[in-house]
C-alpha positions in Angstrom: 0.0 0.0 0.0 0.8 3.3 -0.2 0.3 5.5 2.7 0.7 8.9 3.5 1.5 10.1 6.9 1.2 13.8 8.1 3.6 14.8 10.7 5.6 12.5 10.1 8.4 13.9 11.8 6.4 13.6 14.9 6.4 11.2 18.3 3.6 9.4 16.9 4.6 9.7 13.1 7.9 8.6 13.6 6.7 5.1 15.3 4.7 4.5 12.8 6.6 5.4 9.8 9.1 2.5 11.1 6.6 0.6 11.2 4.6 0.7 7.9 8.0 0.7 6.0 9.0 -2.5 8.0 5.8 -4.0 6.7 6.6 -3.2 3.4 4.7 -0.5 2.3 5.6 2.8 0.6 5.4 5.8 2.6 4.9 9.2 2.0 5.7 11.4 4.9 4.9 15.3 5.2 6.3 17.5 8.0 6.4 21.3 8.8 8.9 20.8 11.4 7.7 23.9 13.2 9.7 24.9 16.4 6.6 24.0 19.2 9.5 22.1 20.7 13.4 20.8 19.7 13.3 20.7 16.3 16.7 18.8 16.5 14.8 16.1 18.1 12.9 16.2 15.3 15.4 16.1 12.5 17.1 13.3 14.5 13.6 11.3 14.3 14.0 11.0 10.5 17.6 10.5 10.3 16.5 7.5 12.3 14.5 6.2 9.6 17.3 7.1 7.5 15.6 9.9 5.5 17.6 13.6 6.3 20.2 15.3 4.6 21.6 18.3 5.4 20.6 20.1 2.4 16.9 20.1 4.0 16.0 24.0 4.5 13.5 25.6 6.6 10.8 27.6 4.2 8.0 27.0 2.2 9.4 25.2 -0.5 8.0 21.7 -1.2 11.3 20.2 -0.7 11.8 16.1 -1.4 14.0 13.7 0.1 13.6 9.9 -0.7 15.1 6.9 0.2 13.7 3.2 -0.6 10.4 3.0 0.2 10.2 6.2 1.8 9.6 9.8 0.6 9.6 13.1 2.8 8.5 16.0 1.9 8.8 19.8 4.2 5.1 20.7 4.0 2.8 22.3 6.0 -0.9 21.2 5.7 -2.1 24.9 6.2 -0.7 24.7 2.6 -3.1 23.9 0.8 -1.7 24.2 -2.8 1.6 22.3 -2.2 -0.8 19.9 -0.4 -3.4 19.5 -3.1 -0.1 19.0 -5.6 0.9 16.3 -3.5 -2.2 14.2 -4.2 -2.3 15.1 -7.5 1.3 13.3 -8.1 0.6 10.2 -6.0 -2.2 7.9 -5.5 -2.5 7.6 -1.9 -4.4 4.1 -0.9 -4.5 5.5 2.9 -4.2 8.5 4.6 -3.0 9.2 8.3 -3.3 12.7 9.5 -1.3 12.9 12.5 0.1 16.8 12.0 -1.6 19.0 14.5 -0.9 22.2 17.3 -0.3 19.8 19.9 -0.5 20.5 24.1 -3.5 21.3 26.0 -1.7 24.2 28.2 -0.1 26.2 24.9 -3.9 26.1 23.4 -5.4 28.3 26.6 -2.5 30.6 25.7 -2.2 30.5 21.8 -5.7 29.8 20.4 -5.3 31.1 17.2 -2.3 28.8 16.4 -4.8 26.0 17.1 -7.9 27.0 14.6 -5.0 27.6 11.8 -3.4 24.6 12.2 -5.7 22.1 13.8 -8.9 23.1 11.8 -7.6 25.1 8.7 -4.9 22.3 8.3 -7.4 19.6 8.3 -9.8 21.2 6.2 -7.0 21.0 3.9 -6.0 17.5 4.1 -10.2 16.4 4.0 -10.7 18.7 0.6 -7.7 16.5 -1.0 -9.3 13.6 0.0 -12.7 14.6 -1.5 -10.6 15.0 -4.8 -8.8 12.4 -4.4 -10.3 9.6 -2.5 -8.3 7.1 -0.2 -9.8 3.9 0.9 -9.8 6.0 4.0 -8.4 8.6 6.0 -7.3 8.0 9.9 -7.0 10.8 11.7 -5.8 12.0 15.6 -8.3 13.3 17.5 -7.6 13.0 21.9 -8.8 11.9 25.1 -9.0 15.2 25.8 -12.7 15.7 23.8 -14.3 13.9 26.8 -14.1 16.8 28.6 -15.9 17.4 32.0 -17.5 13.6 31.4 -17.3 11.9 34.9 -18.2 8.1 33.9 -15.3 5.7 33.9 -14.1 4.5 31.7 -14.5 7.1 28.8 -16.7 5.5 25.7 -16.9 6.7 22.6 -20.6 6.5 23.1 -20.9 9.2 25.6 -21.5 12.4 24.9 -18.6 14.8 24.2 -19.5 18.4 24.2 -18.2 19.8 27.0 -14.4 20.6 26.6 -12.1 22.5 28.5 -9.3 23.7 26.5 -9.2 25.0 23.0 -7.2 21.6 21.8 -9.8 20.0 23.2 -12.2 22.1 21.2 -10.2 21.6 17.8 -10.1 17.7 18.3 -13.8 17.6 18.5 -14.4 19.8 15.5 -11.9 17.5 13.6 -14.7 14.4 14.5 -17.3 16.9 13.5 -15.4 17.4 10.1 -14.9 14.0 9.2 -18.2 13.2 9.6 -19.5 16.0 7.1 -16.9 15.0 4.6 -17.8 11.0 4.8 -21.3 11.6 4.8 -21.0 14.7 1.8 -18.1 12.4 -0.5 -18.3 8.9 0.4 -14.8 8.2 1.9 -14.4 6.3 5.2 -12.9 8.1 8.5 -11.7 6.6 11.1 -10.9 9.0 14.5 -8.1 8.0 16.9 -8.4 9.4 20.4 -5.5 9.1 21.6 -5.1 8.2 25.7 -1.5 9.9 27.2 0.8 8.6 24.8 3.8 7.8 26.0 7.6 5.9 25.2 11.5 6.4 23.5 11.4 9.9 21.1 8.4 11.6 23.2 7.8 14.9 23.1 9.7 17.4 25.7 6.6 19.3 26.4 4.6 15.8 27.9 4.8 15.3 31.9 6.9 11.8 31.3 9.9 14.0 29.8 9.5 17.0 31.9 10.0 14.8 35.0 12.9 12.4 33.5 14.4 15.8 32.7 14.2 17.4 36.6 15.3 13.7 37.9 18.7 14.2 35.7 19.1 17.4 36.8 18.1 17.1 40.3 15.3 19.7 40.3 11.8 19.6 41.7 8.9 18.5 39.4 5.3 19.9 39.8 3.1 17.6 40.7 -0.6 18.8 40.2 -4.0 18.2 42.0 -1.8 17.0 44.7 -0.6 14.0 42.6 -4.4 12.8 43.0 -4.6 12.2 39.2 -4.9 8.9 37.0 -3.9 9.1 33.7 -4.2 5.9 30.9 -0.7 6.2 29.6 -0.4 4.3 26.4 2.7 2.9 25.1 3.9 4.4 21.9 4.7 0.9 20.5 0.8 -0.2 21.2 -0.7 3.0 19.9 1.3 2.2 16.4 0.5 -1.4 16.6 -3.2 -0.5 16.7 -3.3 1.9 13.6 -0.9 -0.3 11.7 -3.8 -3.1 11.9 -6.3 -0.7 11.2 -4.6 0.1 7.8 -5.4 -3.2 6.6 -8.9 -3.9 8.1 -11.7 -3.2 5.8 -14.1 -0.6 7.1 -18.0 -1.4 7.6 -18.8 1.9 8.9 -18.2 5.4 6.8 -17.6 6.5 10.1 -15.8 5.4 13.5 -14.1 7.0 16.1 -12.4 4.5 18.7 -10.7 5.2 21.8 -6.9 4.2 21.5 -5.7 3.4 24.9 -4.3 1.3 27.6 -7.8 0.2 29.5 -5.2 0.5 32.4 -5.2 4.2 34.5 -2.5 4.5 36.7 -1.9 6.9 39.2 0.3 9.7 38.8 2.4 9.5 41.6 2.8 5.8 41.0 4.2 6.8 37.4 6.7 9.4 39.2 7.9 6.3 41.6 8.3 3.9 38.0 10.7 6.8 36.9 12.8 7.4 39.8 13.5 3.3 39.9 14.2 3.1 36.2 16.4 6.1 36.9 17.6 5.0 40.1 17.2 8.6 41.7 14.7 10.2 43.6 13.1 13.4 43.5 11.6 16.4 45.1 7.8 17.2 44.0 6.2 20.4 44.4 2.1 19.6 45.0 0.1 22.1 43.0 -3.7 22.7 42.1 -5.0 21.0 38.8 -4.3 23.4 35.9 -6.8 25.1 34.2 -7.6 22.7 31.0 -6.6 19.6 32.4 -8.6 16.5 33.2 -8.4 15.0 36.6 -8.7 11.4 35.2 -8.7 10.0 32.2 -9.7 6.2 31.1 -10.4 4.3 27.9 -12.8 1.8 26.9 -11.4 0.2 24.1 -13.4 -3.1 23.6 -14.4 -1.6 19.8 -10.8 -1.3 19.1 -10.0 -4.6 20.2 -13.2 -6.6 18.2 -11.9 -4.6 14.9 -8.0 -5.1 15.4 -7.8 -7.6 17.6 -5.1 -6.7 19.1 -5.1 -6.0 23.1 -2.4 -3.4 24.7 0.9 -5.6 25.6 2.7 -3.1 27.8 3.3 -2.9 31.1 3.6 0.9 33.0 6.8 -0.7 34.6 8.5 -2.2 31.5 7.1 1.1 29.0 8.8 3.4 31.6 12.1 1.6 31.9 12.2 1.3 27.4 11.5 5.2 27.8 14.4 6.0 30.4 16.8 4.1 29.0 16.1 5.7 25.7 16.5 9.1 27.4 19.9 8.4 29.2 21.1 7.5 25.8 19.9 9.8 23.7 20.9 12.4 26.0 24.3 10.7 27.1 22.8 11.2 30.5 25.6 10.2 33.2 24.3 10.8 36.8 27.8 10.7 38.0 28.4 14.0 36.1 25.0 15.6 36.6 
């Protein structure tokens, strides 16, 4: 197949750029590389997969690298002409849209940089599908839709218009989108929300990073609602796993969005102590109030996920931490005798 993956140059994108081409398809992978966080991390993402020069520059030229089975290209969805030239040129059998303004605690400051990039961006990438159709599109959407929903564990069934941070707004739009554009142009859509993602090249703005990051450097983490939080963190290898399997299942509904999770909450503090023992080094927490945006719990009922892919989660919070710290320490060239 070929399969197109937007952001590819991202935590999630990366995984599962690996992972398709280890299958043997031919991927196409687009990336802005924007500067929300290290855009060396980044870079060093795709020269994992083997796919960066040097000679990659940082402006709006549609700029192409390839190697085997796998094409990059420096594009921004917001684009909608380079975008729309892409599709032209290739016949894409699936489409992933993974690119997105990510964080919850950046939207409540930068809302506009969400509706450009979030909802503009994906308007984009659903008109090129309209012209030219994949057997379907897969697209991120977030745990964080669910909102001020109290019943355990979240369903896709429930009821999600209640949201609490502008990401969480431009997630649920995205579901509202996709529906329209299936029902309007007869492609299928499949929404991902995805439950606390976490696991080796994560992002430096998530809580597992922030917190490897003060244990190296012996500073205090903040802890917040007192460290009385659960959160279903979801190893990245699973999460790919999942949508890998999903590229090859035919789809009986236009229209799906399933919960991509763990099924396993764990409390916060508990993922704090599985860090200091991977890490072999305590810390000092700071106990805060919940920040405005953030959900106190979050939990996911994925028995849809599991009828259609059959697959069910295979790691462990213990085992997931201790692939994620060791990762860090070597990426990093973390030595605690010198920090």
């Amino acid at each position: 197949m070929k399969i197109l993956i937007t952001g590819a140059a991202g935590f999630i994108g990366f995984h599962l750029t690996q992972t398709l081409l280890d299958e043997g398809n031919e991927v196409v992978g687009i990336d802005n590389l924007n500067d929300y966080y290290d855009i060396e991390l980044k870079r060093d993402r795709l020269k994992e997969c083997g796919i960066l020069k040097e000679s990659i520059i940082y402006n709006s030229q549609l700029k192409s690298i390839t190697k085997l089975n796998y094409s990059f290209y420096l594009l921004d969805i917001t684009d909608k002409t380079s975008l729309l030239n892409l599709f032209r040129n290739n016949s894409f059998d699936i489409v992933i849209n993974l690119a997105a303004q990510a964080g919850v605690r950046f939207s409540l400051e930068n809302p506009y940089t969400y509706v450009e990039n979030n909802i503009v961006g994906f308007l984009n990438v659903l008109e090129c599908c309209k012209e030219f159709p994949p057997e379907k599109l897969l697209y991120a959407s977030s745990s964080s839709v669910y909102g001020k929903n109290i019943d355990q564990p979240f369903s896709t069934k429930q009821n999600v218009d209640s949201p609490v941070s502008m990401y969480a707004v431009t997630k649920k739009t995205n579901e509202l989108m996709a529906h329209a554009y299936s029902e309007l142009y007869n492609f299928n859509t499949i929404g991902l929300r995805f439950f606390t993602v976490y696991g080796p090249w994560g992002r430096p703005d998530m809580a597992p990073f922030l917190f490897a990051n003060a244990i190296v450097r012996n500073e205090k983490i903040k802890v917040f609602n007192h460290g009385n939080m659960k959160r279903d963190f979801t190893y990245v290898d699973d999460i790919v796993k999942n949508i890998a399997i999903l590229t090859t299942k035919p789809s009986y509904q236009k229209y799906q969005i399933l919960n991509i999770g763990n099924n396993k909450p764990v409390q916060l503090l508990y993922f704090i102590e599985c860090l200091e023992k991977s890490f072999k080094k305590n810390v000092d927490k700071v106990f805060m109030e919940l920040q405005p945006g953030d959900l106190k719990d979050t939990w996911a009922e994925i028995n849809d996920l599991i009828e259609i892919t059959g697959y069910t989660p295979e790691t462990n919070i213990e085992d997931g931490v201790q692939h994620f710290a060791d990762w860090f320490q070597d990426y990093y060239k973390t030595s605690f005798e010198e920090v």
